[in-house]
KETI-772753 format. One record per residue (C-alpha): residue number from 0; x, y, z. Coordinates in Angstrom, 1 decimal, padded with zeros to 4 digits. Each point is the difference from the previous one (the first is absolute). Layout:
r num:NUM	u:X	v:Y	w:Z;
...
This chain:
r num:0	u:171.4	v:197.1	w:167.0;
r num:1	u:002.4	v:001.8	w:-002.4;
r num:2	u:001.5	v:003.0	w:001.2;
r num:3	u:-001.5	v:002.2	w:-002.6;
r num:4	u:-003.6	v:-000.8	w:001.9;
r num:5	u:-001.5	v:002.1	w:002.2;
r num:6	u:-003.0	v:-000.3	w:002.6;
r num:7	u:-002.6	v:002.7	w:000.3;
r num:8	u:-002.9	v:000.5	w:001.3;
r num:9	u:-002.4	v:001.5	w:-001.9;
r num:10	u:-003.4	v:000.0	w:002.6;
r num:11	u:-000.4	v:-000.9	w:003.7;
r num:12	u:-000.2	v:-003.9	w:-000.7;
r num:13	u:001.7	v:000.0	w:-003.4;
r num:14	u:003.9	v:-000.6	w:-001.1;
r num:15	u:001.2	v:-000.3	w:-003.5;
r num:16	u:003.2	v:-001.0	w:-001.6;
r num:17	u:001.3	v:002.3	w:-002.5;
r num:18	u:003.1	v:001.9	w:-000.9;
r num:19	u:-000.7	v:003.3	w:000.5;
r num:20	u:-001.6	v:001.0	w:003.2;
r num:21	u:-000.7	v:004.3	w:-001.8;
r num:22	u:-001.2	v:-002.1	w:-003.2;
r num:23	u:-002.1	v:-002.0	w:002.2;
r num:24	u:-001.6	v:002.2	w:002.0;
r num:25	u:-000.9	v:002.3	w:-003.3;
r num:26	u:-001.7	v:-003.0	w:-001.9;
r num:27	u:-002.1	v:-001.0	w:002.8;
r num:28	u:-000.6	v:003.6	w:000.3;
r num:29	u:-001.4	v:-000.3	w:-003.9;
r num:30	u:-002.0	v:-003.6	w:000.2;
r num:31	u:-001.9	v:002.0	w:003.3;
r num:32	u:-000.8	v:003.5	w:-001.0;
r num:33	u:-003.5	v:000.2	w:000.3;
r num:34	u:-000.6	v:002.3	w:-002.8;
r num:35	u:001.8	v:-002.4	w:-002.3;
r num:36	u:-000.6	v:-002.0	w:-002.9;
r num:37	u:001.2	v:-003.3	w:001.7;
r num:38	u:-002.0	v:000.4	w:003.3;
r num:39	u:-002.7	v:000.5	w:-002.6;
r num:40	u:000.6	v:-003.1	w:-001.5;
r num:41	u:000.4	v:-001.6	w:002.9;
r num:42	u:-003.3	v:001.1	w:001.6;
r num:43	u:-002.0	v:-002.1	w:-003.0;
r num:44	u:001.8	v:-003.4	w:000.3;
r num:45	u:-002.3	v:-003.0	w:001.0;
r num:46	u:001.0	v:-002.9	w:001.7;
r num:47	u:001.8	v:-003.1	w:-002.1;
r num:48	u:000.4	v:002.6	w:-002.6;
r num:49	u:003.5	v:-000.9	w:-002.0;
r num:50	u:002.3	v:003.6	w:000.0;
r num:51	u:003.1	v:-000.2	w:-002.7;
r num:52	u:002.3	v:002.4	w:001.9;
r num:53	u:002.9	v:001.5	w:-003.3;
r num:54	u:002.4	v:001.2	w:001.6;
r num:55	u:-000.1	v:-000.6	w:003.5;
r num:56	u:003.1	v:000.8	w:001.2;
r num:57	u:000.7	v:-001.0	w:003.9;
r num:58	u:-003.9	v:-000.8	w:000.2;
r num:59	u:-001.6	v:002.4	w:001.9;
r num:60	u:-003.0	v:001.2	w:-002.3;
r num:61	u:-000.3	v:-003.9	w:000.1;
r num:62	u:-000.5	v:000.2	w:003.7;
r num:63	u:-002.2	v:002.6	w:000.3;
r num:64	u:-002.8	v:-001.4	w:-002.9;
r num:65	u:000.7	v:-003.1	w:002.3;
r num:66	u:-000.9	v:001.5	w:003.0;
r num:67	u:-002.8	v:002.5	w:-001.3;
r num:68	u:-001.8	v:-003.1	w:-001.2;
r num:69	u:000.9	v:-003.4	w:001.3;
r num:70	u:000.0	v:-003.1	w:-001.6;
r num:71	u:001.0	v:001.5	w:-003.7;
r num:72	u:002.5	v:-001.9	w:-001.5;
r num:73	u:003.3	v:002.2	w:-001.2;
r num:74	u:002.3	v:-001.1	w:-002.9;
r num:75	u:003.0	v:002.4	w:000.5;
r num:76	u:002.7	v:000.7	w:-002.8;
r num:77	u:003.3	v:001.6	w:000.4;
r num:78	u:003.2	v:-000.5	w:-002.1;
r num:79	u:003.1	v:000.8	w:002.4;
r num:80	u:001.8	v:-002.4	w:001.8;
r num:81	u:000.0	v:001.7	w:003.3;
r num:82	u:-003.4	v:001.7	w:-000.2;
r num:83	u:-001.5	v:-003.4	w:-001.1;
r num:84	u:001.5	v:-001.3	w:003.5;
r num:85	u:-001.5	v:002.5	w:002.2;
r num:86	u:-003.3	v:-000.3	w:-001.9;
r num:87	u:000.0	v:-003.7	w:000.7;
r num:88	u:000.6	v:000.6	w:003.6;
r num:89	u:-002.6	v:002.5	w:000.5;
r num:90	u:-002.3	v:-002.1	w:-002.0;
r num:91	u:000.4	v:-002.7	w:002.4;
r num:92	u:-000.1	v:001.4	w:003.0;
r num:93	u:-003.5	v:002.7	w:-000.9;
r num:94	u:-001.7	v:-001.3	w:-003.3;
r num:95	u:-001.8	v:-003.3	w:000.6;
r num:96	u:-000.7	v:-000.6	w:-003.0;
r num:97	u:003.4	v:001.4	w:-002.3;
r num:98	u:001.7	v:-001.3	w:-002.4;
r num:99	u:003.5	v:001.9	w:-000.9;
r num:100	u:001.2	v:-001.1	w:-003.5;
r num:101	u:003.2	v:002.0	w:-001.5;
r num:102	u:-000.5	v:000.8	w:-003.1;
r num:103	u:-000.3	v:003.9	w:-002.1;
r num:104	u:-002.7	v:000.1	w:-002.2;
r num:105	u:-000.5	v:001.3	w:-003.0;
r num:106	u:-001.7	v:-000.2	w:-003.5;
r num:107	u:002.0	v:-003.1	w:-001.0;
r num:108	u:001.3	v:-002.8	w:002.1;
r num:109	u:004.1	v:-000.2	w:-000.2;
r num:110	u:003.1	v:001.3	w:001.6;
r num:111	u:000.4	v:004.2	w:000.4;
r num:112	u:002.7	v:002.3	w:002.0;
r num:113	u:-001.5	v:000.9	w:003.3;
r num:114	u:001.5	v:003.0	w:001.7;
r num:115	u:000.0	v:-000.1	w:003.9;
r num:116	u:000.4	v:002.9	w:002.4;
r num:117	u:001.3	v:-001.5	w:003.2;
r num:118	u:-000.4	v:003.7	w:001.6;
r num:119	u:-003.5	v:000.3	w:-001.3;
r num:120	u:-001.7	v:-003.6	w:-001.5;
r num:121	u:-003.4	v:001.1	w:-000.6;
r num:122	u:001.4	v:002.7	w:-002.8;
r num:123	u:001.6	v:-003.4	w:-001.6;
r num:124	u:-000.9	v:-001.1	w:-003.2;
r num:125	u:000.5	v:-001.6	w:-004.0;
r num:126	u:000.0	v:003.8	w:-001.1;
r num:127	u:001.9	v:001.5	w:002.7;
r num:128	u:000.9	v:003.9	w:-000.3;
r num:129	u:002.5	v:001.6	w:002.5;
r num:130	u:-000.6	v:003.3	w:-001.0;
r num:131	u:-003.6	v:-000.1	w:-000.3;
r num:132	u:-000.3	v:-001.8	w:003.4;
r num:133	u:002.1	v:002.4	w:001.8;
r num:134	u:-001.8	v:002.9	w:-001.7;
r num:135	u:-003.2	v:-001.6	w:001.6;
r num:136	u:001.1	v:-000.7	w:003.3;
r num:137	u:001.6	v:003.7	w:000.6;
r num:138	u:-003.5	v:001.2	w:-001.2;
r num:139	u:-002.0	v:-002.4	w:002.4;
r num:140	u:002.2	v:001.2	w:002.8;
r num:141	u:-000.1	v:003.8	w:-000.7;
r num:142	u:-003.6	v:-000.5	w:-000.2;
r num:143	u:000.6	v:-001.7	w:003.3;
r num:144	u:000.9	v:003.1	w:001.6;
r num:145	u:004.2	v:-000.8	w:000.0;
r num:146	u:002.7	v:002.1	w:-000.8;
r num:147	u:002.3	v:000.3	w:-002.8;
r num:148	u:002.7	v:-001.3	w:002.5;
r num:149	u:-002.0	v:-003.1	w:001.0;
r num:150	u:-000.9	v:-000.9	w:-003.2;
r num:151	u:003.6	v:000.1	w:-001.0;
r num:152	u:001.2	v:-002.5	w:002.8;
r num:153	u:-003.1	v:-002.3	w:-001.1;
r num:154	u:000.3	v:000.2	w:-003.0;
r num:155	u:003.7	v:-000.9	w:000.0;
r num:156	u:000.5	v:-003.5	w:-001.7;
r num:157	u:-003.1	v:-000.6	w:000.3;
r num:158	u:-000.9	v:-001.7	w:-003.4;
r num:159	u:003.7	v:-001.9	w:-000.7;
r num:160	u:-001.0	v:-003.0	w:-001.1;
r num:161	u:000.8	v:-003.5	w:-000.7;
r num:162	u:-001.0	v:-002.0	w:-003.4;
r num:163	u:-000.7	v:-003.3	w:-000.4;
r num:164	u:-002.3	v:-002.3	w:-002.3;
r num:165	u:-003.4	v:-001.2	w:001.5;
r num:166	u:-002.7	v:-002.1	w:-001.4;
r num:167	u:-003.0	v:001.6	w:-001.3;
r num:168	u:-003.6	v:-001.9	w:000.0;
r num:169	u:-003.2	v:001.5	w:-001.0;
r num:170	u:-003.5	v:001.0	w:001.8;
r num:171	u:-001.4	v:-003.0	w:-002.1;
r num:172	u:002.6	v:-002.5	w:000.6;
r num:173	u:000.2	v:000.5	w:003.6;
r num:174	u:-003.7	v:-000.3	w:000.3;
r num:175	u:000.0	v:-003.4	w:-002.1;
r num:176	u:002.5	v:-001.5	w:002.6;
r num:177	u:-001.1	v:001.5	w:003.2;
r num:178	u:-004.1	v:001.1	w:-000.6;
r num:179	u:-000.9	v:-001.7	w:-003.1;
r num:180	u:-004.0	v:000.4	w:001.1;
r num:181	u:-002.3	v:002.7	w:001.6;
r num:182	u:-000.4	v:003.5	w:000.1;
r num:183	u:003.4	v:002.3	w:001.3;
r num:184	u:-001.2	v:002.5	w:001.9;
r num:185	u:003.1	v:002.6	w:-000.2;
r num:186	u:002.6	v:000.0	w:-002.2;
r num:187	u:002.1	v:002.6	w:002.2;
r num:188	u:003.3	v:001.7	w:-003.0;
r num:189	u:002.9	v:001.6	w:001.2;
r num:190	u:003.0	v:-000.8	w:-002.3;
r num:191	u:001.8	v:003.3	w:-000.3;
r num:192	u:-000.6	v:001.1	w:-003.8;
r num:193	u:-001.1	v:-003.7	w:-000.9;
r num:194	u:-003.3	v:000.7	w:000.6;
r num:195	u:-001.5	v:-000.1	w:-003.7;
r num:196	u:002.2	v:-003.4	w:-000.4;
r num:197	u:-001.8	v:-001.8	w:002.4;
r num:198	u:-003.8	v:001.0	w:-001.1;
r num:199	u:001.7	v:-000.9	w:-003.7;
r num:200	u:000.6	v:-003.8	w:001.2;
r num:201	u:-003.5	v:-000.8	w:001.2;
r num:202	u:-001.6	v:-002.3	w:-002.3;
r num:203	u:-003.7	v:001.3	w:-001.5;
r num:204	u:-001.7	v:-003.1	w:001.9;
r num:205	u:001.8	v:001.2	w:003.5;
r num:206	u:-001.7	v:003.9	w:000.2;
r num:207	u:-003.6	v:-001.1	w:000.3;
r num:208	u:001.4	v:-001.8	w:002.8;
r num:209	u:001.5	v:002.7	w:001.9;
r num:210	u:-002.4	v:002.2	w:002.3;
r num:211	u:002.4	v:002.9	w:000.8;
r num:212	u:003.6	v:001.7	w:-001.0;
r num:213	u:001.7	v:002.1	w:002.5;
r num:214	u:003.8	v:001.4	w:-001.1;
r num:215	u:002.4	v:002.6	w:-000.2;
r num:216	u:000.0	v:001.7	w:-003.5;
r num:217	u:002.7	v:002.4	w:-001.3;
r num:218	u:-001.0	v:002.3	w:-002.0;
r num:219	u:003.0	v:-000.3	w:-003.0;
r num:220	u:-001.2	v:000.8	w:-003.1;
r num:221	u:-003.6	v:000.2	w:000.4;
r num:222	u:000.1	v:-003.5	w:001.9;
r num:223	u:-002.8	v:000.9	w:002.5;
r num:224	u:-002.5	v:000.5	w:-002.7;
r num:225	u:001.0	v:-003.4	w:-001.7;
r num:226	u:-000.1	v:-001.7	w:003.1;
r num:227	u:-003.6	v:001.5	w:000.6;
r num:228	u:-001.2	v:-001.3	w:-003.4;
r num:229	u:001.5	v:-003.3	w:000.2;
r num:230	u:-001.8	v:-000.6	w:003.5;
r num:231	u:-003.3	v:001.6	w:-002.1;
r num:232	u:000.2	v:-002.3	w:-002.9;
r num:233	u:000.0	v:-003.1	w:002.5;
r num:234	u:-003.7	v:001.2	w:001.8;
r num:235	u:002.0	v:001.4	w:003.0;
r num:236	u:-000.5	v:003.9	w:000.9;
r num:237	u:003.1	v:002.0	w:001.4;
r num:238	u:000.6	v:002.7	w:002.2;
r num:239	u:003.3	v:001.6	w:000.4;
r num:240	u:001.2	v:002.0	w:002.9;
r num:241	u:003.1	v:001.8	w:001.1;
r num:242	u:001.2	v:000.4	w:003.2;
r num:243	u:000.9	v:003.3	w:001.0;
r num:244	u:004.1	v:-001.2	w:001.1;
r num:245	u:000.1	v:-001.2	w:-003.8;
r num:246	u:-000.9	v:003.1	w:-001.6;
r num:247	u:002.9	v:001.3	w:-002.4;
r num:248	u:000.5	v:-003.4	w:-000.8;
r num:249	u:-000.8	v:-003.1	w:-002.7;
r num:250	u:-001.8	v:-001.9	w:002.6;
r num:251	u:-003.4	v:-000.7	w:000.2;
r num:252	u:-002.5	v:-002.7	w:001.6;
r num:253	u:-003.1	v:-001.2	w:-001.7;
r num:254	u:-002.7	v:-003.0	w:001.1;
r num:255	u:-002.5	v:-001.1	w:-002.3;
r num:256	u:-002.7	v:-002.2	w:000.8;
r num:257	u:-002.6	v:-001.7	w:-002.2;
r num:258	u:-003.7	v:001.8	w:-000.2;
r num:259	u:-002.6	v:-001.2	w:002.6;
């Protein structure tokens, strides 16, 4: 295993590759909160549904839909080289039934400048912004309870990053060559300010399709609201939430499922 590869263990009877033990620990902390929108999600799953996981970083929302409802099948998508890995690994070893493909996606298939934090991956993204991400991770850690001080040593470097080209797909294309049939039951977004780009590449005859949406929204430029309407126009009712760590910043989660 590379050197850059770590192993953590995340429960009593679970260990995880990844890169970042802190990083980790805080993203398992998010897929598990109780009072959040992915546990949420999670909770309304059905066995053999099909869940198209954007954004999946190292993998563990992936394992935790997997393990709140067994026997779903999990088609996980993450762009970096070395986050792709550890998502393959953890894949492997706790999702059953996971496929990792590497790939960004996006409103149009091509090639597009991915920017990778190797300090913080999840942050990562096509429309990467070091000073908006450092703005929102000193605010998520004061809110935290952390000092000045700790921030600033955290903080430090966090969001250098390296650029490099990656392939971007779409929603539709990936679910003509990997769940070309039957209903999805969670498309699950969280794509760092791509958010709108990935509803935008769904084809019309792919919505009716898909029973839920659950993703991270940030809130530039009224984007929120358009996100809500988009979801709206497509028979799916949203709710959007935001945890009380995240307030002061653009952040913002929001599930939509369709009416009963």
């Amino acid at each position: 295993m590379p050197a850059e590869f770590q192993q953590l263990k995340i429960t009593n009877d679970t260990v995880v590759t990844c890169t970042s033990p802190a990083e980790a620990h805080m993203l398992w902390g998010e897929a598990t909160a109780p009072s959040g929108m992915y546990q949420y999600a999670a909770a309304r799953l059905r066995p053999r549904d099909t869940v198209l996981d954007i954004g999946a970083n190292i993998g563990l929302t992936a394992m935790m839909f997997a393990r709140t409802c067994p026997g779903i099948r999990v088609i996980a998508v993450e762009p970096a080289p070395t986050t792709f890995h550890c998502l393959q690994l953890n894949l492997a070893a706790h999702v059953p039934h996971g496929t990792a493909l590497r790939t960004a996606v996006g409103e149009t298939p091509g090639i597009a400048t991915f920017t990778w934090y190797p300090r913080a991956s999840a942050n990562s993204g096509l429309y990467a912004d070091r000073a908006a991400d450092d703005r929102a991770t000193r605010t998520f850690l004061h809110n935290s309870g952390l000092d000045d001080t700790s921030i600033d040593t955290i903080t430090a470097g966090l969001h250098t990053g390296e650029r490099f080209d990656v392939q971007v797909d779409t929603v539709s294309a990936i679910l003509a060559d990997h769940a070309s049939t039957g209903e999805i039951g969670l498309l699950k977004v969280d794509v760092e300010r791509a958010e709108m780009d990935v509803l935008h590449g769904i084809l019309e005859s792919d919505w009716p399709r898909i029973r839920a949406v659950v993703a991270e929204v940030h809130d530039i430029d009224d984007r929120l609201t358009r996100f809500c309407e988009l979801l709206t126009a497509h028979g799916l009712v949203p709710h959007a939430r935001q945890d009380a760590m995240l307030r002061g910043t653009e952040l913002h989660e929001v599930y939509a499922g369709r009416a009963a």
